[in-house]
C-alpha positions in Angstrom: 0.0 0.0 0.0 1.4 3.4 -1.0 1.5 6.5 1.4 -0.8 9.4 0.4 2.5 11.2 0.2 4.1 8.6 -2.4 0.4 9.3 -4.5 0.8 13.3 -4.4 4.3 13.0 -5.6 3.6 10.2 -8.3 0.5 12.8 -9.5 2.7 15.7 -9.4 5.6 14.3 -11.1 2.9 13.0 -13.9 1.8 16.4 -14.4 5.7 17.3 -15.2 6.3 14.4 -17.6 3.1 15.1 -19.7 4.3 19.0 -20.0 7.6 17.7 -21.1 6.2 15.2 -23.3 4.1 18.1 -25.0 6.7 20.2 -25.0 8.9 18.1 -26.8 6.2 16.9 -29.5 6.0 20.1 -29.9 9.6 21.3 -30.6 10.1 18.0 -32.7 7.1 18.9 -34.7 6.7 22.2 -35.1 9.3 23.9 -35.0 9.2 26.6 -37.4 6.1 27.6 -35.1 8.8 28.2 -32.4 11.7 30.0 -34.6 8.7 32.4 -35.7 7.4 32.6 -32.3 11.1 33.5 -30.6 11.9 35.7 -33.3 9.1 38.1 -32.9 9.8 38.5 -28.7 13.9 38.9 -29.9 12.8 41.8 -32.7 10.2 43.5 -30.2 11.8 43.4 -26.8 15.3 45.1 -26.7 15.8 43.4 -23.4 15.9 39.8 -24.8 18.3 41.0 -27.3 20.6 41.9 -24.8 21.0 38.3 -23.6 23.8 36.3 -24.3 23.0 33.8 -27.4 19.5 35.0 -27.8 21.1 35.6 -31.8 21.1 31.8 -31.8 17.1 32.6 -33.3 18.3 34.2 -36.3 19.8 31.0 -37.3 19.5 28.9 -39.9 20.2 25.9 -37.9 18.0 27.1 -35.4 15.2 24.4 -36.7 17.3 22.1 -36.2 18.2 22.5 -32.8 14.7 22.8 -32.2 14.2 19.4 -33.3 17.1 17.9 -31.8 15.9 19.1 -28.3 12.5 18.0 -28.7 13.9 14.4 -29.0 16.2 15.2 -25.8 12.8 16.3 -23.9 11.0 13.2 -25.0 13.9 11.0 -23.6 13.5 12.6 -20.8 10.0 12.3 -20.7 10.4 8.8 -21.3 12.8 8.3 -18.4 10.2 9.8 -16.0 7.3 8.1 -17.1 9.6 4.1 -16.5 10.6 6.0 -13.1 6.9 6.1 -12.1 5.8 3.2 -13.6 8.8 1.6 -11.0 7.6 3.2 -8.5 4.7 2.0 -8.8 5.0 -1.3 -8.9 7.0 -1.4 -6.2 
């Protein structure tokens, strides 16, 4: 029998591996929605221009990177999701 406290824990760290799970779908899939979406806030705030790398948007590799992170997320999305599927079984 599990302790309310295990429960809460396994609910919120749930919550955290769906968001990451989305998160990466997201960035693997669409990332051109993202470029376009980061290079409007780094052409209208001066303040996020100011920020080391934040040029890294102008890229053309950028997509890439978007991609390639989206696939690190969802590993460790993955890795989350076996943790709590250990956890509860045991």
């Amino acid at each position: 029998m599990h302790k309310f406290g295990d429960l809460v824990a396994v609910v919120g760290d749930s919550i955290i591996v769906v968001a990451l799970a989305l998160f990466g779908g997201f960035a693997l899939l669409n990332p051109d929605r993202l470029q376009s979406y980061y290079r409007g806030l780094y052409e209208r705030h001066s303040l996020i221009r100011t920020w080391p790398f934040s040029g890294l948007v102008l890229k053309p590799w950028y997509v890439l990177w978007l991609r390639v992170g989206g696939v690190l997320i969802w590993g460790f999305a993955a890795v989350g999701a076996y943790a709590i599927w250990l956890h509860l079984r045991h």
